[in-house]
N, CA and C of each residue as an Amber inpcrd file, in Angstrom:
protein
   306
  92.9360000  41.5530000   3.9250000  92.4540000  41.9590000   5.2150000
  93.5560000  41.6670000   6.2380000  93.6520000  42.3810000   7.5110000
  94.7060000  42.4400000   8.2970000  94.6740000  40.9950000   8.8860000
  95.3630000  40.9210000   9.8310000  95.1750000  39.5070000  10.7790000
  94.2870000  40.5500000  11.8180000  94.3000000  41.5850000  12.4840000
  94.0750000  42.3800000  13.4970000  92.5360000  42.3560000  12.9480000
  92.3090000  42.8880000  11.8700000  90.8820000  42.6070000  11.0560000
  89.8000000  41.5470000  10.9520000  90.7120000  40.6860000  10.6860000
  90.2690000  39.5460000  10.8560000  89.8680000  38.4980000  12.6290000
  90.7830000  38.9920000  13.3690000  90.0990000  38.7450000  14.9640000
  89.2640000  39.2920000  15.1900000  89.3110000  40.6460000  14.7680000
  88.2720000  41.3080000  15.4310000  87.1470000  40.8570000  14.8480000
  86.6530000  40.3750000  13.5600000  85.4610000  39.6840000  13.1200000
  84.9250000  38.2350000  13.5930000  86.5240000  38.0290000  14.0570000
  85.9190000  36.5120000  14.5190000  85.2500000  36.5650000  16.2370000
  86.2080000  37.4660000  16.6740000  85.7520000  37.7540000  17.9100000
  83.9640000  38.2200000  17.9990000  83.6260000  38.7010000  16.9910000
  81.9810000  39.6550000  17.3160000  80.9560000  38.1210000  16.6270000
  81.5410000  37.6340000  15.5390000  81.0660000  36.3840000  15.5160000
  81.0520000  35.4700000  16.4660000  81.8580000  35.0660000  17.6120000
  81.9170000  34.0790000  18.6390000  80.8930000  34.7190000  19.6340000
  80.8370000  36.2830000  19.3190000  80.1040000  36.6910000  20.9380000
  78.3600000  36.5460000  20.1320000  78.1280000  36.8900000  18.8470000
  76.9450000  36.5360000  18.1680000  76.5270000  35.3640000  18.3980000
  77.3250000  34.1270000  18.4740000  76.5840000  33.0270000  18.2880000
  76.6950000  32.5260000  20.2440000  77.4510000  33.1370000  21.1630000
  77.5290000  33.2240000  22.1820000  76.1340000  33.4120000  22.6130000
  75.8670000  34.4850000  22.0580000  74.1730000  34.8660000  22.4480000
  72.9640000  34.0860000  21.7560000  73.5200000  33.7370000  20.8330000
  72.4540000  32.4550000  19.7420000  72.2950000  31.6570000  20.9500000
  73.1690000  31.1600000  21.2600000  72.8840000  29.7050000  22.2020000
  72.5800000  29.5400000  23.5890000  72.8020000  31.2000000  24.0940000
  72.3390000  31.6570000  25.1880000  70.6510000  31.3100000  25.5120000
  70.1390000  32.2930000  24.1690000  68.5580000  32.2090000  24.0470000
  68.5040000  31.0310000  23.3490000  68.7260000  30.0140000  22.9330000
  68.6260000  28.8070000  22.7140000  68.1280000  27.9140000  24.2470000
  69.6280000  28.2810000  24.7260000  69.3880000  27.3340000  26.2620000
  68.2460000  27.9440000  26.8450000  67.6600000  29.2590000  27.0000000
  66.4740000  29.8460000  27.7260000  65.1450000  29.5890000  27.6120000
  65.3220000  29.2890000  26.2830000  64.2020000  28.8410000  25.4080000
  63.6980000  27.4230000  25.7030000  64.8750000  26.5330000  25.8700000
  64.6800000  25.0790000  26.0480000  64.0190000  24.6180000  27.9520000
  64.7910000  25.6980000  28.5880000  64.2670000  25.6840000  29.4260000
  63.3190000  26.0900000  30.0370000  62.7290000  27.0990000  29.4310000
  61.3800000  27.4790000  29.6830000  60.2920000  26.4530000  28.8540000
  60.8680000  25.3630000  28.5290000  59.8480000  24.1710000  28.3840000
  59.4850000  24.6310000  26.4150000  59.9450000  25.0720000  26.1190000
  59.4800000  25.9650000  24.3510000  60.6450000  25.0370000  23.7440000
  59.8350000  24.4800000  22.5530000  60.2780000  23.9950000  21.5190000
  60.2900000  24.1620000  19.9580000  61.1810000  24.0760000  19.0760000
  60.9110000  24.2940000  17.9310000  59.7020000  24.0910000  17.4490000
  59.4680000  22.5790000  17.8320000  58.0750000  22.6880000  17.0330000
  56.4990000  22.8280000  17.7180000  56.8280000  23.8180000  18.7750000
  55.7930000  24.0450000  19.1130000  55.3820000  25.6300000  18.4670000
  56.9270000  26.2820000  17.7790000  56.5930000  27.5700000  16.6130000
  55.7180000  27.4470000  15.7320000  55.3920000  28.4660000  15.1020000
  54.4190000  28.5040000  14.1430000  55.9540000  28.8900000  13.0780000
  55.8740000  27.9300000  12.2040000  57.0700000  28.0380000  10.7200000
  56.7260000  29.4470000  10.1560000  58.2860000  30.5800000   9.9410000
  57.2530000  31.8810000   9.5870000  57.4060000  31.5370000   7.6490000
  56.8820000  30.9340000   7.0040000  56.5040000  30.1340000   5.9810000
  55.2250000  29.2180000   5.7790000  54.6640000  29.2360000   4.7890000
  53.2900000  28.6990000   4.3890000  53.7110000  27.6400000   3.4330000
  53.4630000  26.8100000   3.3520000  53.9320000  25.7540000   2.1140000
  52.6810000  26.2010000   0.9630000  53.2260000  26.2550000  -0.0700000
  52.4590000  26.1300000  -0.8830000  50.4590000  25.4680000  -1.1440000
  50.0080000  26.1920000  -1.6650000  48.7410000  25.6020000  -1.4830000
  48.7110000  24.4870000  -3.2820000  48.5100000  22.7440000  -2.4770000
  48.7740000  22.4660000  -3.7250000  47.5200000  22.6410000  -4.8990000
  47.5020000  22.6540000  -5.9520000  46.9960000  23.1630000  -6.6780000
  45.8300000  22.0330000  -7.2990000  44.5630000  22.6580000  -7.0090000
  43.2750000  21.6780000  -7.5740000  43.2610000  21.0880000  -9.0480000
  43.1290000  19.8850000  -8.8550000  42.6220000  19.3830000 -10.3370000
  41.2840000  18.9660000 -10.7730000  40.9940000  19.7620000 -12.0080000
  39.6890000  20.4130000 -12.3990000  39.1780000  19.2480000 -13.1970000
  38.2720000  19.2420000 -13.5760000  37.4290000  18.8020000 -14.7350000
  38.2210000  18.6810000 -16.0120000  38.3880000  19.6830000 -16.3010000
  39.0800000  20.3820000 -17.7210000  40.2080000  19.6030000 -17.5660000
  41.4550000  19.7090000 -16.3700000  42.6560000  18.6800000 -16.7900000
  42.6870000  17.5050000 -17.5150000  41.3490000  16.8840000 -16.2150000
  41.5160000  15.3980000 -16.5230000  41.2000000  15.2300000 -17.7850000
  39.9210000  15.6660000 -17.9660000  39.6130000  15.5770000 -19.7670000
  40.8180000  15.9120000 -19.8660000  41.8680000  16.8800000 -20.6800000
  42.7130000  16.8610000 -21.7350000  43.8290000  15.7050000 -21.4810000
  43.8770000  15.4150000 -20.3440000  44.8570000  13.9140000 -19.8630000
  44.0710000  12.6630000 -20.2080000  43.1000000  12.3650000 -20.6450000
  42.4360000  11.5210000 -21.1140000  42.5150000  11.7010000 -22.5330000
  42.2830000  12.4190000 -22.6170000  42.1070000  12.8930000 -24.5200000
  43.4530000  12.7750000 -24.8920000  44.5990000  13.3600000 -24.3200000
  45.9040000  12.8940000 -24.6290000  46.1970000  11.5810000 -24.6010000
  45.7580000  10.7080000 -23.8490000  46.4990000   9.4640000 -23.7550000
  45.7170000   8.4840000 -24.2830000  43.8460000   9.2230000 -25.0630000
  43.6500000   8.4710000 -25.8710000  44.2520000   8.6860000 -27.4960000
  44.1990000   9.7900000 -27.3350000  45.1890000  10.3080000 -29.2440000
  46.3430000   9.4140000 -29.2620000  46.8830000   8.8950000 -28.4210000
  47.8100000   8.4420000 -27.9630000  48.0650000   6.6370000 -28.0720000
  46.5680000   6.3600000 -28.2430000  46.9600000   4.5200000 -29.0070000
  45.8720000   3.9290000 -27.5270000  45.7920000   4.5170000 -26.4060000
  45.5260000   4.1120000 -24.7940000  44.1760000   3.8570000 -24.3800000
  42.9350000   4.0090000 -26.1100000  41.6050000   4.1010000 -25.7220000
  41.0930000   2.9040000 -24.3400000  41.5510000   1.5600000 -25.0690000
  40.6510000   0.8350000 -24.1630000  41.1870000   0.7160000 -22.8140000
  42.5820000   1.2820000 -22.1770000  43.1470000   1.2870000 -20.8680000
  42.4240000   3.0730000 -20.1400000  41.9760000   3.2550000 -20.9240000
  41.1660000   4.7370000 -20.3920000  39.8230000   4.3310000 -19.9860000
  38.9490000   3.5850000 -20.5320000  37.7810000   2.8900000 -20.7620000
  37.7580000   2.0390000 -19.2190000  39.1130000   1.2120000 -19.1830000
  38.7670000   0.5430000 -18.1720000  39.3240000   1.3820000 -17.0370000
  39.8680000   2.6140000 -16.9790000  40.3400000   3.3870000 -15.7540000
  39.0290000   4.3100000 -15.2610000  38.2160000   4.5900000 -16.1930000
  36.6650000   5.0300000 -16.3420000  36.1120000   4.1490000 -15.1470000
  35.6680000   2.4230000 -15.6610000  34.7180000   1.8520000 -15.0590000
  35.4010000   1.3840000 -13.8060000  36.5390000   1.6000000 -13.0920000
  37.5570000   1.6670000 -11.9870000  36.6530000   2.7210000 -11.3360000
  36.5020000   3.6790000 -11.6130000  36.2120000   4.7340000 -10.9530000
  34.1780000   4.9540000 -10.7610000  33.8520000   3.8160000 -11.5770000
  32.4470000   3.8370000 -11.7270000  31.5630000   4.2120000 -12.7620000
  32.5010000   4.2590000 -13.9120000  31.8440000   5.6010000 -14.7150000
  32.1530000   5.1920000 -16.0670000  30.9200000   5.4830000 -17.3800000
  31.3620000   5.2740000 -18.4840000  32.1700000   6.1500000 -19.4970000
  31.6580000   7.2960000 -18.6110000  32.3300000   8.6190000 -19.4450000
  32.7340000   9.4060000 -17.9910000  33.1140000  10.4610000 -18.5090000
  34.2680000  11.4080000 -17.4160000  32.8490000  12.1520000 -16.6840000
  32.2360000  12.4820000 -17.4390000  30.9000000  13.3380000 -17.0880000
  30.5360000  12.7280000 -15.4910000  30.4010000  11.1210000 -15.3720000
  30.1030000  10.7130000 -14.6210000  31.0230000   9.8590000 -13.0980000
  32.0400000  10.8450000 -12.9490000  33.1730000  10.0410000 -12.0460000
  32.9310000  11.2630000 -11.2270000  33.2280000  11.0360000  -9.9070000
  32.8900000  12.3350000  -8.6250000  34.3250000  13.0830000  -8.7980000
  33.4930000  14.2850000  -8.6140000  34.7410000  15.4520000  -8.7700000
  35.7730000  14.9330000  -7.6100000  35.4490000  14.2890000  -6.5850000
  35.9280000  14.2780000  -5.5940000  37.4620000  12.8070000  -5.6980000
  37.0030000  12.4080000  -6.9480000  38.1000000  11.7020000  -7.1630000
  39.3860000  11.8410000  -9.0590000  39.0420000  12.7140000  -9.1840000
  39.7330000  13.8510000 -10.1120000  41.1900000  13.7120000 -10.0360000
  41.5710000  13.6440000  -9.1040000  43.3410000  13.7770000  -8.7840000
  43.7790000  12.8720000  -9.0410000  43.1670000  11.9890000  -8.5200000
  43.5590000  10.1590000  -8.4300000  43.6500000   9.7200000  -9.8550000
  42.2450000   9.7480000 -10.2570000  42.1260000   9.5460000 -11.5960000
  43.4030000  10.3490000 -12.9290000  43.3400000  11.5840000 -12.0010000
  44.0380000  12.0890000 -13.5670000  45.9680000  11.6890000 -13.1720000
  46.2490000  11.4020000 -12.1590000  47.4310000  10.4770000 -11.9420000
  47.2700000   9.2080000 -12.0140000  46.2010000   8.5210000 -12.5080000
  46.4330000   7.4020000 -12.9200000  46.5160000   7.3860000 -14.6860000
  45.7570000   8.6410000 -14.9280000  45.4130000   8.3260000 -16.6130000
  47.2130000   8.7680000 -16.9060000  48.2490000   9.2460000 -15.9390000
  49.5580000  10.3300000 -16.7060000  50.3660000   8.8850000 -16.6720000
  49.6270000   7.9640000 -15.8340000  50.8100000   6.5130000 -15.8500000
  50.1510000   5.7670000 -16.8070000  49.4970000   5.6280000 -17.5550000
  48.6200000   4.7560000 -18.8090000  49.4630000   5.3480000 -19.8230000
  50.1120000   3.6450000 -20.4460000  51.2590000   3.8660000 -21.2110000
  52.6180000   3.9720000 -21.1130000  52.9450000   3.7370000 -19.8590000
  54.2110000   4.3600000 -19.2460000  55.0200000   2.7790000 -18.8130000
C-alpha cells in the first residue's frame, strides 16, 4: 500500500473516532450514561435443574462407592428419599451431590 494510501486511511480513521468522542462528550453531558442503556444483549437464561438431573447425579455418585454421604445430603435437605426434598431446592442439592467424593 502507498504511504499516500495509507494517510489517507489514517486520516478518515482520526475524523471517525473524532466523531466517536464528539457524541461521547454529548452524551455525557446531557446527563446519559452507559449504564443507564439497555445492553443490546440478553445473557443467557440459566438453565433449570429438574427432578430427573438430580436423580441421575445421585444415582451416579451412589454407583460410585458415595451411598451413605448421599443419605446424609438427603436428611440435610429434610428428606429420606429424593421424592421428598422441595423442588425449590434442586440446584443446591444437585451441586452439592457433583462435590460428594471430590
Amino acid at each position: 500500500m502507498s504511504l499516500t494510501k495509507l494517510l489517507v486511511n489514517l486520516k478518515d480513521d482520526l475524523e471517525n473516532l473524532n466523531h466517536t468522542i464528539e457524541e461521547l462528550v454529548i452524551a455525557l453531558e446531557q446527563g446519559q450514561s452507559a449504564q443507564n442503556e439497555e445492553p443490546d444483549f440478553e445473557l443467557p437464561a440459566k438453565p433449570e435443574i429438574k427432578l430427573e438431573d438430580v436423580r441421575k447425579e445421585l444415582a451416579k455418585k451412589a454407583s460410585e462407592g458415595h451411598s451413605d454421604e448421599i443419605r446424609k445430603l438427603l436428611k440435610i435437605y429434610g428428606a429420606e428419599k429424593l421424592s421428598d426434598v422441595d423442588p425449590k431446592d434442586y440446584e443446591d442439592l444437585f451441586l452439592e451431590a457433583q462435590g460428594v467424593g471430590q
